[in-house]
N, C-alpha and C positions, 0 to 999 in steps of 0.2 A: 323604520318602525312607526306603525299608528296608535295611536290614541282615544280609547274609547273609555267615555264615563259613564255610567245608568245611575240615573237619581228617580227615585221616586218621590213623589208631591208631597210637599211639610200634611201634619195632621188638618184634616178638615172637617166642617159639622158637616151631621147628616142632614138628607136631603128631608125637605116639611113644606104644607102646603101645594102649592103647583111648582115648586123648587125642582125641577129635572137634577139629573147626574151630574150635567154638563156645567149649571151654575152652582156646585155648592162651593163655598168660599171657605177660604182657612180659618180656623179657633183661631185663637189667642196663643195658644201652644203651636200650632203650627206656624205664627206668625213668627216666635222667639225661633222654633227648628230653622227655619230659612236663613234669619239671619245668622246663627251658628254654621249654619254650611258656607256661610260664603269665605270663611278662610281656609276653609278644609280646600275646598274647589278651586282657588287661588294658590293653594300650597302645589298641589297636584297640576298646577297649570292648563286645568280643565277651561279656562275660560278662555285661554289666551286663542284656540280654535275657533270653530264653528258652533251654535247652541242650538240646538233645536228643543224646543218646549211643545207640546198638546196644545191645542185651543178652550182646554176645558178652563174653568175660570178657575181651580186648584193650582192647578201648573202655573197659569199666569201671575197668581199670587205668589207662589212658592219664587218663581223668578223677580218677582219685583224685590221679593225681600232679601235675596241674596245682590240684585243691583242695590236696593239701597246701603247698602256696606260699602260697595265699592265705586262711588259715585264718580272718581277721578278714574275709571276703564272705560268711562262709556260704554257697559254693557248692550246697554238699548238700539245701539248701533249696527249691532251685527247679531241679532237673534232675529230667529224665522218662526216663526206660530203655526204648525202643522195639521191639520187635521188629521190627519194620518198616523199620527201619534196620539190621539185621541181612541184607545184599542186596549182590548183586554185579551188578545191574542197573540201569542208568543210567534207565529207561522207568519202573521201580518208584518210585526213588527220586525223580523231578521228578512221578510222580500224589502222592505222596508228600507232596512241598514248597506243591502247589498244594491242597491239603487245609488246609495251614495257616491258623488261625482271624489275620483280619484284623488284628486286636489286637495282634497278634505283630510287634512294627514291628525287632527283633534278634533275631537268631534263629543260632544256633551248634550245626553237626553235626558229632559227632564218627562214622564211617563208617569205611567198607570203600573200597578200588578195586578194579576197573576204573569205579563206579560212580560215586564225590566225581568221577577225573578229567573222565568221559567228558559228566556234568551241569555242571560246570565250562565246560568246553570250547562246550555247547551255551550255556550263557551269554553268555561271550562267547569268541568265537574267536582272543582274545590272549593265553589265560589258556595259562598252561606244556604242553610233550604230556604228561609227569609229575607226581605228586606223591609225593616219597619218602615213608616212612614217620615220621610225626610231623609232617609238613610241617601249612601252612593259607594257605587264600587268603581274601583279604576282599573282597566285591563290595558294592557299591552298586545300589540297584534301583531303577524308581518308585514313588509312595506310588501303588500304585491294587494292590485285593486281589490276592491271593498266587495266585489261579486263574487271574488274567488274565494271569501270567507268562509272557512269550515267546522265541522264539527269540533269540539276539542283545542282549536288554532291558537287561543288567547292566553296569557299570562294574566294572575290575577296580582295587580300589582298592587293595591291596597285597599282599603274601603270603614268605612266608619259611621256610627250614626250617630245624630245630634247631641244623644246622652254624654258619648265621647269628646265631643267638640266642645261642649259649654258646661262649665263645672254648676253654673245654675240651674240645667235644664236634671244634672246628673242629680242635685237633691233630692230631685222625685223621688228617686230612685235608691238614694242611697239606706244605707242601715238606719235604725232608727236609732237615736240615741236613749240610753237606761234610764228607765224611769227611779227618780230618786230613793233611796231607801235608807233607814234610818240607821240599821246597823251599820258596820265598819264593812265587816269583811263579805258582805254581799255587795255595799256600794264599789266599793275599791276592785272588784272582781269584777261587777259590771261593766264597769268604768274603760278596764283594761281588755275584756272582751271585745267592745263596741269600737275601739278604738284598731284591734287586731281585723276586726271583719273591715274597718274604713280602710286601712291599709291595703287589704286585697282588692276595696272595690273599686281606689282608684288610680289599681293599677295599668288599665287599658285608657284611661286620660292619660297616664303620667307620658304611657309609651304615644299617643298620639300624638303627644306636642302642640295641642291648637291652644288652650286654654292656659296659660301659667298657674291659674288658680287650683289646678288637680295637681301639681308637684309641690306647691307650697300647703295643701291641706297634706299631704301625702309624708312631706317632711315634718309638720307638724302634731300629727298623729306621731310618726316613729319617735319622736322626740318626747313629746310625754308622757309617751308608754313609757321607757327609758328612765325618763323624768320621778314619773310613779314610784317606776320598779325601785330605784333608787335611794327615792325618800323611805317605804317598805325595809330598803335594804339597810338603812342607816338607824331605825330604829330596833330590828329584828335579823337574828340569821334564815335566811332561807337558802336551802342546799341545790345550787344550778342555776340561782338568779342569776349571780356575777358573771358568768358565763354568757347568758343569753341576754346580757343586756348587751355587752360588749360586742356580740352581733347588729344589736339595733343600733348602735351608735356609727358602728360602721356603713349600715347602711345610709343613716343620717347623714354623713360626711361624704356621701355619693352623691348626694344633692347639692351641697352647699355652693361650689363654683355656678353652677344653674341657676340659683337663688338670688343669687347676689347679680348675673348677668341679666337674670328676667327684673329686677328690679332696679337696674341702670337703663336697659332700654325703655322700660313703662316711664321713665322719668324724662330721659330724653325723647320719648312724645309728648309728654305734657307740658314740658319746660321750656326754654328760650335758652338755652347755655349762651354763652359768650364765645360764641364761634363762629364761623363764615358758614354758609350751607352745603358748600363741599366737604370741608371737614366735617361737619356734622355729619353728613351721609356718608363720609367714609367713614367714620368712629362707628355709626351704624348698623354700616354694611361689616366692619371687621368683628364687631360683637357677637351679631349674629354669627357667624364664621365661628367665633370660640366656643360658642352654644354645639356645633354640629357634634361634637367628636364626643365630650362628655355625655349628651343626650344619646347617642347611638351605645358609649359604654352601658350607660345605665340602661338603657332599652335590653341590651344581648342579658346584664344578669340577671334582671326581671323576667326572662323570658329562660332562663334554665331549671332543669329539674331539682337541681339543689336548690333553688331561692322557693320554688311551692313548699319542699319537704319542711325548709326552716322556717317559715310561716305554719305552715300545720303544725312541728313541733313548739313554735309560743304557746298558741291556740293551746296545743294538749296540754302543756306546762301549766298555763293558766286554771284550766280546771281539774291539776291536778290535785290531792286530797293534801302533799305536804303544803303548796300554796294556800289551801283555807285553813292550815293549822298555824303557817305563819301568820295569817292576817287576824284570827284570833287572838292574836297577842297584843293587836293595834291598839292599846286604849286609850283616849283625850290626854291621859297623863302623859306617857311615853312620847307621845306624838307631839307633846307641846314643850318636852325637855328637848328633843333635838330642834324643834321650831328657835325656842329661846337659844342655843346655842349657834344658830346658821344668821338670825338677827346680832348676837353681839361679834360676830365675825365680820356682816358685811359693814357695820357701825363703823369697826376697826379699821377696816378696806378703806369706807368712804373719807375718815378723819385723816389718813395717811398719806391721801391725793394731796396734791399740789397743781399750778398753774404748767409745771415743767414736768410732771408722771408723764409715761410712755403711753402711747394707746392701748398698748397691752395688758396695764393696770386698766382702765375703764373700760375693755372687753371683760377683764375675770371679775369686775363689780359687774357688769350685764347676769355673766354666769352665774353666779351667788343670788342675785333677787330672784331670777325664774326657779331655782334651787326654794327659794324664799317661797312662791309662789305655789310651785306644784305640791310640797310638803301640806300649808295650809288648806288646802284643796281636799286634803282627806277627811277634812273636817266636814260633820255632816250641811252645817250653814255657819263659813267663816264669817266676820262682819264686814258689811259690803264696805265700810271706809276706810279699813284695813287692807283689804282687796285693788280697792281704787287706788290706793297710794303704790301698792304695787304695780301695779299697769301702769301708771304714769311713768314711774321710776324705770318700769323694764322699755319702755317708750321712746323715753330720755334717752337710753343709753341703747338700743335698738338702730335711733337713729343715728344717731355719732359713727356706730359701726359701718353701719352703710355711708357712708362718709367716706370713711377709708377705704374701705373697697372701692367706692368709686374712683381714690386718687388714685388706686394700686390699678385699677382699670387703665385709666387714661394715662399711666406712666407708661405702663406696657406697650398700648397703640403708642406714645408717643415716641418711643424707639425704634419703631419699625423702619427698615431700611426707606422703604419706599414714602414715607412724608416728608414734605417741604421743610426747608427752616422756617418760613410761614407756617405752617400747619403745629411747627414744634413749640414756636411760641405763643399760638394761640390756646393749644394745651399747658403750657404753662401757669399761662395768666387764670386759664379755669381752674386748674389746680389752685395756686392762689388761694383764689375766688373762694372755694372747697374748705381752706384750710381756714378763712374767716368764720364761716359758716361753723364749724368744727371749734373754734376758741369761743362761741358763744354758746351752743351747747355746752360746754367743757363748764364755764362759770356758772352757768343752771345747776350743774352736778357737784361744784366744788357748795352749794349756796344751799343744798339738802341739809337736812337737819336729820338725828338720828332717827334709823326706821324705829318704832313702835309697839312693841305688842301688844295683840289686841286685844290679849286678855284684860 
C-alpha cells in the first residue's frame, strides 16, 4: 500500500510592489497554520517518507514551520524543492506524481491549488470540493507503481485543516460568546445557547485528536450547560430539564478517562518524575495506548445520527417558550436562597474533613463549590472576591483530584505483566512521591475558613 499526502501552503500575503507570485511569504496566520500541521502530519506518518515541497517561497515557509515542531526528525534532511511543483495545473501535477520512482512507498506534497484540490478530487471523488490554505488530505493507494495510477484508485484516509488541529487557530472561528444582558432570562438563555453551538463546533477537534485543548473546552461547555441547567433546576420546576440534563452528564462522563490521560501526559512532558527514561517512555507509550480505545468510542458516538438529533433537541429545548417561563421566575431572591443553602452545605462538608477523610470526601467538596460557582454566575455581576475565592478553592481541590488519577494511572501500568520489579518500584516510590504532594494540598483545604456570602 502507498501513501500519498496533499498539503497546501499555510496562509500567505498578497503579492505588492515588484513582489512576483513566486516570493510571497506567510502572515502570521499562516506562520501559526504550519506549525499546527505538523502533528497532524506526524500523526499520519506523512513525514516519515519522501517530501516534496514547490520552490515558491510559501511552500518553503509552510515547511520550515512544520520542521520547526519537529526538530529531533531532521526534516531538512531528506526534502527535495521542486520546481515542478511550483503549478496551478492539476494534468502537470498527476504526469507529475506518476514520474515518481517506485521506491517511494510515502510520499508528502506540499503545493499550490486549484491543482492539490482538482488531483485530489480525480483520486477519488469523495475527497472535499476545497482545500483551505494549510489544509492536507491523506490517501491511501495500491502497492503497484506510481505510473499505473488511476482515475478513482485512492482511499481517502483522512484530512483536516489547521482550524481542526489547534484549538487557538479554531477561536477565530468559533461562536461568539453573548453579549452581556441585564435581565435574568435572556442572559441565562444566551449563556446556554452559546455554550450548545461551542459543543457542536468542537466537535471535528474533539474527533481529530491533535489539540487536547478542543475536548477539554468540549467537556467544559457540556458541564456547565448541565451546571446551569441545574442550578435553574434547583431553584424552579421546569418540565424535560431533568431528563436532558442527565443526557449532558452522560455525555460528560465520555470524556473524563481522556481528561484525566491528556493531563497525566502534558505533565509527564513538562516534569522530571522520578523514573529511569525507559520507564518513563513506557509509562508513555502505555498512556497513550489507553487514550486509543476511549477516543475511537467517543469519535463513532459523536459521529451517529442520534448524537446530532440530541444536540438539536437541547438547542430546540432551550428556546422553547416553557424554558423562558421557567427562567422568568429566576429572581435575585430565589436565586440567592438556594445560593445561601449550597454555602451552608459545603461550610458543613469542609468542617467535617479531617487529616484521615477519604479522597472521596474532597472530590464531592470539589463538586459542591463548582455547584457554588455556576449558581452565582446567574447573577448578572457577582462580586469579583466572591468569585476569586471560588476559583481558588475549585483549584485547591481540582488539583488534588488529578492527584489521584495520576496514582490510579501509575498503579494500573504498574501491574502490567510485562514491567520489571525495577520498573514496579520506581512506580512505587513516584506514587509515594504523589501522595506527599496530595497531604499538602489536603492541609491547605483542611486550613479554609468558612466560604462567605457575598451578599
Amino acid at each position: 500500500m502507498r501513501h500519498l499526502t496533499l498539503m497546501r501552503h499555510a496562509k500567505a500575503k498578497q503579492p505588492h510592489g515588484d513582489m512576483t507570485d513566486h516570493q510571497r511569504p506567510l502572515r502570521k496566520r499562516g506562520e501559526r497554520q504550519a506549525a499546527a500541521m505538523a502533528h497532524v502530519l506526524q500523526r499520519w506518518q506523512a513525514l516519515d517518507g519522501k517530501i516534496f515541497v514547490s520552490t515558491a517561497k510559501r511552500t518553503r515557509e509552510t515547511f520550515d514551520g512544520i520542521s520547526s515542531q519537529l526538530l529531533t526528525h531532521h526534516l531538512a534532511s531528506h526534502v527535495l524543492f521542486d520546481d515542478a511543483l511550483y503549478t496551478f495545473d492539476s494534468e502537470a501535477l498527476l504526469t507529475w506524481l506518476k514520474a515518481l520512482p517506485d521506491k517511494a512507498e510515502r510520499v508528502l506534497v506540499i503545493g499550490h491549488n486549484p491543482a492539490l484540490i482538482e488531483l485530489a478530487r480525480w483520486l477519488n471523488d469523495e475527497a472535499p470540493h476545497s482545500l483551505p490554505t494549510g489544509s492536507a488530505l491523506h490517501f491511501t493507494l495500491p502497492d503497484t507503481p506510481w505510473k499505473a495510477v488511476e482515475k478513482g484508485c485512492a482511499v481517502l484516509a483522512g484530512g483536516l485543516i489547521p482550524e481542526t488541529a489547534s484549538y487557538s487557530l479554531f477561536q477565530r472561528l468559533a461562536p461568539n460568546p453573548p453579549d452581556p444582558q441585564h435581565d435574568t432570562v435572556s442572559r441565562i438563555r444566551d449563556l446556554l445557547e452559546h455554550q450548545s453551538r461551542m459543543i457542536g463546533a468542537l466537535k471535528p477537534g474533539v474527533m481529530a485528536g491533535i489539540d487536547s485543548e478542543f475536548l477539554h473546552q468540549y467537556r467544559v461547555n457540556l458541564r456547565r450547560s448541565r451546571a446551569v441547567g441545574e442550578s435553574v433546576l434547583a431553584i424552579t420546576k421546569v418540565p424535560g430539564l431533568k431528563k436532558m440534563l442527565k443526557r449532558l452528564k452522560q455525555r460528560a462522563q465520555a470524556t473524563s478517562d481522556l481528561r484525566d490521560l491528556d493531563v497525566f501526559l502534558e505533565d509527564l512532558g513538562k516534569t522530571q518524575p522520578p523514573l529511569s527514561a525507559s520507564t518513563r517512555e513506557g509509562l508513555r507509550q502505555w498512556l497513550q495506548c489507553c487514550q486509543r480505545v476511549p477516543h475511537h468510542t467517543l469519535c463513532q458516538q459523536l459521529s451517529t445520527p442520534e448524537y446530532a438529533e440530541e444536540l438539536q433537541g437541547w438547542q430546540s429545548f432551550i428556546a422553547s417558550d416553557g424554558v423562558e417561563k421557567a427562567l422568568s421566575k429566576l429572581s435575585p431572591k430565589r436565586i440567592q436562597a438556594v445560593l445561601d443553602e449550597r454555602i451552608a452545605r459545603h461550610n458543613e462538608d469542609l468542617a467535617a474533613l479531617s487529616v484521615d477523610s477519604p479522597d472521596a470526601n474532597l472530590h464531592e467538596l470539589r463538586k459542591g463549590v463548582k455547584r457554588i460557582r455556576y449558581l452565582a454566575d446567574l447573577y448578572p455581576e457577582p462580586p469579583e472576591p466572591f468569585l476569586s475565592e471560588l476559583k481558588r478553592r475549585q483549584s485547591l481541590l481540582g488539583d488534588y483530584q488529578d492527584l489521584c488519577a495520576r496514582q490510579a494511572w501509575l498503579d494500573a501500568f504498574s501491574s502490567g505483566a510485562d514491567n520489571t520489579p525495577e520498573q514496579r518500584i520506581e512506580c512505587s516510590q513516584w506514587h509515594a512521591a504523589l501522595e506527599t504532594q496530595k497531604q499538602k494540598l489536603r492541609k491547605k483545604v483542611l486550613a479554609l475558613g468558612p466560604l462567605v456570602s457575598h451578599r
